[in-house]
PANUZA-871667 format. One record per residue (C-alpha): residue number from 1; z, x, y. Coordinates in pm, 1 decimal. Each point is the difference from the previous one (the first is absolute). Layout:
<rs>
[NUM [Z X Y]]
...
</rs>
This chain:
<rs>
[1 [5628.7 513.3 -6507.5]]
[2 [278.7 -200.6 172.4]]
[3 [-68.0 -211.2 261.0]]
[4 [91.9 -321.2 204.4]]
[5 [-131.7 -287.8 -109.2]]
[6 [-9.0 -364.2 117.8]]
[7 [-145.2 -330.8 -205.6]]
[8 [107.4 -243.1 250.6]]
[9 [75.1 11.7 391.7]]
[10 [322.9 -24.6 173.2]]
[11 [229.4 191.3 155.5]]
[12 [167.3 410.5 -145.1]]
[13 [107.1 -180.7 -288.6]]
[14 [-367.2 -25.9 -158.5]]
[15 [-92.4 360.0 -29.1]]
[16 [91.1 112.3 -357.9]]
[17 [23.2 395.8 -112.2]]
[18 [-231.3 44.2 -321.9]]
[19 [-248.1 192.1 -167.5]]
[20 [-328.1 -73.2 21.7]]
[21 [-326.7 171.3 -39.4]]
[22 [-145.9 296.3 179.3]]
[23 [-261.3 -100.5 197.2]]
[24 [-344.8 126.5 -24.5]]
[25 [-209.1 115.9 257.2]]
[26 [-345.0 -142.4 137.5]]
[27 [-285.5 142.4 158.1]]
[28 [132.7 197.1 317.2]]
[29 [323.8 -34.1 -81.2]]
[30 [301.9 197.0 -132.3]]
[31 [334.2 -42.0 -194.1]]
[32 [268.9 139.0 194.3]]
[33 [287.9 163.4 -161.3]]
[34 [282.2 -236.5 283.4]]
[35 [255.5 240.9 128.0]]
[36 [111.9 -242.7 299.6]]
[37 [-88.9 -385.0 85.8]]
[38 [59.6 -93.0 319.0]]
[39 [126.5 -331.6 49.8]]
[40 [-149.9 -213.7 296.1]]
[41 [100.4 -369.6 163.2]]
[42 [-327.1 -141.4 -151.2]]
[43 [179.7 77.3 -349.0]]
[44 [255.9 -251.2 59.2]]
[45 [-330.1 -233.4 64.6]]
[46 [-185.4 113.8 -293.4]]
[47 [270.1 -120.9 -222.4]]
[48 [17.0 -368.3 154.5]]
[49 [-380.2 -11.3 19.1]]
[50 [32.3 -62.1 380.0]]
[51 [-205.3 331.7 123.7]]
[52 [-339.3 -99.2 157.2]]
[53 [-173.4 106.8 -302.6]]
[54 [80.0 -262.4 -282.0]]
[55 [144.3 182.7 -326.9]]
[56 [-45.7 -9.5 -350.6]]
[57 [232.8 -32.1 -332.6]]
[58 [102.2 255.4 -185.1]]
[59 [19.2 220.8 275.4]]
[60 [126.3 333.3 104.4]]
[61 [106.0 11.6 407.1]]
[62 [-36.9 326.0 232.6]]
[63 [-292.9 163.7 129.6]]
[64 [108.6 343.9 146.7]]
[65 [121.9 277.8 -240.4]]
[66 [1.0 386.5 -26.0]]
[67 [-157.0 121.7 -293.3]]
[68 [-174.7 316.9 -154.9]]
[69 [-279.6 12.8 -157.5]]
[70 [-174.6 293.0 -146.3]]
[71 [243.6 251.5 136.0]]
[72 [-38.4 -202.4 380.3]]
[73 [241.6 -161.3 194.8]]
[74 [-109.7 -308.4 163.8]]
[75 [132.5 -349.1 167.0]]
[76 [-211.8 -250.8 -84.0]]
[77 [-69.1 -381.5 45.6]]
[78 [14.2 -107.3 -371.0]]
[79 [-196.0 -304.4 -145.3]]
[80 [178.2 -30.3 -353.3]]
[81 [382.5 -62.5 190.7]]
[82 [206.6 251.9 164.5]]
[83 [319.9 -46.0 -214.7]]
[84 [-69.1 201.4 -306.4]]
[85 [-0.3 340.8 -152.8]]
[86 [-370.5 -15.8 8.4]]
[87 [-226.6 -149.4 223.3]]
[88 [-452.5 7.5 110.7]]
[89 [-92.9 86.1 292.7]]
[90 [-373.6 -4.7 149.9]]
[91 [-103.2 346.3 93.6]]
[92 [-79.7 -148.9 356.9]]
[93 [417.5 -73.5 41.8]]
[94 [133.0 342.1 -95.8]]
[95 [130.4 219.5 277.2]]
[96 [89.4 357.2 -82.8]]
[97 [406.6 37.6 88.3]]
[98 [35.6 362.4 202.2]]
[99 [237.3 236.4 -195.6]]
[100 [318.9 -45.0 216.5]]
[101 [-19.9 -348.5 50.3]]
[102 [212.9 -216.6 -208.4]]
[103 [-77.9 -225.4 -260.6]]
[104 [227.7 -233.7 189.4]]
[105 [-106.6 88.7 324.2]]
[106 [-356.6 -80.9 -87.8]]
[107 [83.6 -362.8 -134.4]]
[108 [71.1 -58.8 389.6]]
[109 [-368.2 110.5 120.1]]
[110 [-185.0 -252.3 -195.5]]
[111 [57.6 -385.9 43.3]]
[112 [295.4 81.2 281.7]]
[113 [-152.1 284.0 140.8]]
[114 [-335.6 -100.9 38.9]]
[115 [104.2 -363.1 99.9]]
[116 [246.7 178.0 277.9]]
[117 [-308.2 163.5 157.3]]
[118 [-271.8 -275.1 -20.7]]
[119 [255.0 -291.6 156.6]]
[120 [62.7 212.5 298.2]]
[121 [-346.1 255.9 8.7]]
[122 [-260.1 -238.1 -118.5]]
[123 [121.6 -310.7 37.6]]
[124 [210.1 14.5 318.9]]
[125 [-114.4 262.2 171.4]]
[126 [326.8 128.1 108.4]]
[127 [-63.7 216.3 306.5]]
[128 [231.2 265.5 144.7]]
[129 [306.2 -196.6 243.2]]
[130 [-16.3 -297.6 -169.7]]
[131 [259.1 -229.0 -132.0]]
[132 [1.2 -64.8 -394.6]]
[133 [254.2 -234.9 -203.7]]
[134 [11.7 137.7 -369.5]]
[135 [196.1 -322.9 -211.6]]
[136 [182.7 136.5 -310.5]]
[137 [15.2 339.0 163.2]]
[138 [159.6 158.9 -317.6]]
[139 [-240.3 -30.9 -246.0]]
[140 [-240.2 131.5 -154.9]]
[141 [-259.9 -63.5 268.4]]
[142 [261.9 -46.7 304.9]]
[143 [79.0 368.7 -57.4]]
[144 [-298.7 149.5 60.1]]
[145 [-166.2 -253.2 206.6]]
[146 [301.3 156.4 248.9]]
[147 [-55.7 347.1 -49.4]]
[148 [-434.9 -40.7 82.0]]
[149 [128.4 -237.0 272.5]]
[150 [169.1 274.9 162.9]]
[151 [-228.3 246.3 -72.6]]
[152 [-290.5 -152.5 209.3]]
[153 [247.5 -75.7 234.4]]
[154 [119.9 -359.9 -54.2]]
[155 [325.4 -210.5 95.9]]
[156 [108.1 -99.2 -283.6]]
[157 [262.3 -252.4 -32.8]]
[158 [108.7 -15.3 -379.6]]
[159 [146.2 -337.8 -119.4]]
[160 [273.1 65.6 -297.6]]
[161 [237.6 -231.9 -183.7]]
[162 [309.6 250.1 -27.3]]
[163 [140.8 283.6 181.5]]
[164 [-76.3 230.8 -248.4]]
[165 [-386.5 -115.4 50.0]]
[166 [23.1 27.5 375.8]]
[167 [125.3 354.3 -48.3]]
[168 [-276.3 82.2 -257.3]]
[169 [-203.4 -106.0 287.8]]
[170 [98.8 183.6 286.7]]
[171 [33.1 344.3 -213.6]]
[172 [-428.7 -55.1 -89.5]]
[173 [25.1 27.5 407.3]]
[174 [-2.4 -432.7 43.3]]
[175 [82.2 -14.8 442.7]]
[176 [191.7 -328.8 -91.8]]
[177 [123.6 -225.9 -298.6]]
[178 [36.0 -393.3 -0.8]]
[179 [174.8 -180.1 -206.6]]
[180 [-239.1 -234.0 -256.5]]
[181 [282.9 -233.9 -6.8]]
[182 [18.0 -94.8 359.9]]
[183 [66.7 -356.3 129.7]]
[184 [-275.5 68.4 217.8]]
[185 [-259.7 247.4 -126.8]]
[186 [-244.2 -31.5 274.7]]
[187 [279.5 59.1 278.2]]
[188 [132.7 305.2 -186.6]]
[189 [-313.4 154.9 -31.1]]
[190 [-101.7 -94.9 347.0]]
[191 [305.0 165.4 90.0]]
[192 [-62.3 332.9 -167.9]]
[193 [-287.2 17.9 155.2]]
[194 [129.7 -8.7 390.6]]
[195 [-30.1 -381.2 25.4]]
[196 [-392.9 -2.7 -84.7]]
[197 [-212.7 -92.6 -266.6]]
[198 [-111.9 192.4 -260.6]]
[199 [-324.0 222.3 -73.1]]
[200 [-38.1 -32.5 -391.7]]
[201 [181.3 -130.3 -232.9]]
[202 [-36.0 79.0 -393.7]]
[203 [132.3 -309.4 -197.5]]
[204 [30.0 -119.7 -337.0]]
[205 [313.1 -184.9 -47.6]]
[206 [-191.7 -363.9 103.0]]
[207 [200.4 -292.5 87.1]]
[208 [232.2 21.4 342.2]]
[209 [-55.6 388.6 37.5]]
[210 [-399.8 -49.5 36.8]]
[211 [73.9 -291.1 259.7]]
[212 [245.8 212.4 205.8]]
[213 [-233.3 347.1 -54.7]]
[214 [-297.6 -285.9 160.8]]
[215 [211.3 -130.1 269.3]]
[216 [106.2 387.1 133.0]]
[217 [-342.0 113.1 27.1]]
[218 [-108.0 121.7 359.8]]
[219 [-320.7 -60.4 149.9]]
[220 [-257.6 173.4 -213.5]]
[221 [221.3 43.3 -336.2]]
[222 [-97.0 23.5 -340.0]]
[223 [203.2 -144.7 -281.3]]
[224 [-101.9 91.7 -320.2]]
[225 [101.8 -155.7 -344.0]]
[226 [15.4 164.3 -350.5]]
[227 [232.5 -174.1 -193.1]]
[228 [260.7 -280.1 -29.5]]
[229 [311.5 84.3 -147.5]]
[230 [196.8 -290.8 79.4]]
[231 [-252.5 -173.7 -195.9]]
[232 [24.2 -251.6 297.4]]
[233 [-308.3 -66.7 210.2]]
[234 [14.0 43.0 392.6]]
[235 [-67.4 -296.5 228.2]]
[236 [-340.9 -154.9 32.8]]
[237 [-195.5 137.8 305.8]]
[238 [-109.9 -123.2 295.7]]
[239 [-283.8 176.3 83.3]]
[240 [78.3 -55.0 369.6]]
[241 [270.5 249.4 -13.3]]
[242 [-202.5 280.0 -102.1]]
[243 [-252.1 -62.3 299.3]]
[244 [307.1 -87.2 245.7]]
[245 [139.1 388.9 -131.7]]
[246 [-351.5 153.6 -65.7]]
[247 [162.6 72.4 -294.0]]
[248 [-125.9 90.3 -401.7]]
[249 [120.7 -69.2 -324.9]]
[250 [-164.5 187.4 -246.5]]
[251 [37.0 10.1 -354.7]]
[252 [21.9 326.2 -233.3]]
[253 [-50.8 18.5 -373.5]]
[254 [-59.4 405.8 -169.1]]
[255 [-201.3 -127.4 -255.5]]
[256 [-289.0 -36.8 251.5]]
[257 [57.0 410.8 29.8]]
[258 [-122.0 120.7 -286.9]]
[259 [-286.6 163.0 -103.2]]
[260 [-9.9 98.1 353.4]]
[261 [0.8 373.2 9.1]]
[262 [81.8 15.5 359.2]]
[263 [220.3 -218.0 23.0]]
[264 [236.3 42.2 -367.2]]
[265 [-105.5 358.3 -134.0]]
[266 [10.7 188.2 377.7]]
[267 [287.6 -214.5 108.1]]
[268 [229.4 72.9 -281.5]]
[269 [-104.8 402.6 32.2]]
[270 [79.6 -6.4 349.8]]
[271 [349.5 -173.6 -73.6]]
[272 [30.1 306.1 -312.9]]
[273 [-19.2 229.3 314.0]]
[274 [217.1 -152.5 211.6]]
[275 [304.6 55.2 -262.1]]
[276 [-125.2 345.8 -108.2]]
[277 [41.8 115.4 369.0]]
[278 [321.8 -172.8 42.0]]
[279 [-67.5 -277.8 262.0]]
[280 [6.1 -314.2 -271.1]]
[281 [265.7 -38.0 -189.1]]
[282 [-8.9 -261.4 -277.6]]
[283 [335.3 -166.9 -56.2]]
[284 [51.7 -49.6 -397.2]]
[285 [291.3 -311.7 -7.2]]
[286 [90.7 30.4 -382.3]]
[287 [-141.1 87.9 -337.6]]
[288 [13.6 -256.1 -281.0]]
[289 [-60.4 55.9 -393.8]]
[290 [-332.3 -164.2 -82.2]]
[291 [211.9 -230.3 -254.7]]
[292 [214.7 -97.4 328.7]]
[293 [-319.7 -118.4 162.2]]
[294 [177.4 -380.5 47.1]]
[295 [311.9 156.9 168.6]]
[296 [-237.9 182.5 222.5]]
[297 [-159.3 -333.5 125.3]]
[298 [285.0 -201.1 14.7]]
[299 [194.3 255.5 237.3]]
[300 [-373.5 9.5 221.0]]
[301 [14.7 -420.8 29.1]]
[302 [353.9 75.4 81.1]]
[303 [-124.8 235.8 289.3]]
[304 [263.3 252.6 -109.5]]
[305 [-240.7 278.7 -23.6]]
[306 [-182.7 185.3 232.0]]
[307 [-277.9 272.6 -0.1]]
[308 [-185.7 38.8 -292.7]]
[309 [122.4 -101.4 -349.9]]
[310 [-104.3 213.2 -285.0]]
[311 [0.2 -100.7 -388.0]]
[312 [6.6 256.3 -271.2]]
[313 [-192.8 -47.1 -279.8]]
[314 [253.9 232.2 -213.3]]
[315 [271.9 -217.3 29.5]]
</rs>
């Protein structure tokens, strides 16, 4: 099969296009026959060996794919590496695809999808009226983190990098855009939002955007962290200004989701629903040949993409 491979971590450069192996399945598990990887953020970690869960050499990055398998359509959370023509699955990690939904469409419901609803359902209990910052509103989880924000009746103030991002934004329904490159990010969201603090905010750029995303937080607000893309670490905390502000920081990691019926298999269903009936509407940004998988980060660390981006394993 062909497949990206890496023997040594670093930046796009590293992954190589080669043949290797099919892989052979375990107990519970399945080989997939890949029709679309989806590539996520954590990829570009993977690679560098700077995700929270230490990698290993040789290794093959991804973890979300569509794949058949004995005549079945399914995405899947892969444990042999996303970026190949093949790939294993555990039985526990397939989710039947429903006929008209897209194999592109469903790489946004797993690791975007479900993160979108957790951060702002589970974790920050969004409730109807109330304000909610979404940083790096144009990708893949910015876009639908927007769309369920509005649906259970949210503010959502989007924060882009380009006018082309703000518009993505405001046509997902986004009540206001800010722009991520503001002197003054706390005073331009503050702003947007009438001149008061802030609800929620979903971050995971780190550095200076986590310290102004802290600082805007009303009384009561929730600021909750799932990445760092700037690979720069916010500001150390004084714990007096959370109990000046009442306010929370909480941190979110997927992995913790799995295995959790309610809370991976019914989740991603109920998002499957949501774009068969029309009201979700997964934003594919481009499709890459699986070969092309280095272009495909370099343009994401360039943040030139936005929605989800796609690679075919037939290219």
């Amino acid at each position: 099969m062909k497949a990206i491979q890496i023997t040594a971590f670093g930046g796009p450069d590293v992954m190589k296009y080669v043949d290797l192996a099919n892989p052979v399945a375990g107990t519970d598990e399945v080989v997939l026959d890949v029709t679309a990887v989806g590539i996520n953020y954590a990829d570009t970690h993977q690679t560098e060996n700077s995700y929270l869960s230490p990698q290993t050499l040789p290794m093959i990055p991804g973890i979300e794919v569509v794949g058949t398998h004995a005549g079945k359509r399914y995405l899947a959370s892969v444990s042999s590496g996303g970026y190949a023509q093949k790939a294993i699955a555990h039985t526990s990690v397939l989710f039947p695809i429903p006929d008209v939904v897209t194999d592109e469409q469903a790489l946004c419901m797993l690791v975007q999808g479900a993160t979108a609803w957790h951060l702002l359902k589970t974790m920050g209990n969004l409730q109807k009226g109330q304000s909610v910052v979404v940083h790096a509103a144009a990708g893949g989880v910015g876009t639908i983190a927007i769309q369920l924000a509005k649906m259970w009746g949210g503010k959502v103030i989007a924060v882009t990098s380009s006018d082309a991002k703000a518009a993505l934004a405001k046509s997902l329904g986004a009540d206001i855009t800010v722009d991520a490159q503001s002197s003054d990010l706390t005073a331009a969201i503050r702003e947007a939002n009438g001149g008061h603090g802030v609800d929620l905010v979903l971050e995971m750029v780190g550095g200076k955007t986590f310290d102004a995303s802290l600082a805007v937080l009303a009384p009561f607000g929730r600021l909750i962290t799932y990445g760092m893309a700037s690979r720069t670490p916010p500001s150390s905390i004084n714990p007096a200004v959370l109990m000046g502000g009442s306010k929370t920081i909480t941190g979110f990691w997927l992995s913790h989701y799995f295995g959790k019926k309610e809370m991976m298999n019914d989740v991603i269903n109920e998002l499957f629903q949501l774009v068969v009936a029309g009201k979700l509407h997964p934003v594919i940004g481009a499709t890459f040949p699986l070969s092309k998988a280095g272009d495909a980060h370099r343009a994401m660390l360039a943040r030139q993409t936005t929605g989800k981006i796609v690679l075919d394993p037939a290219l």
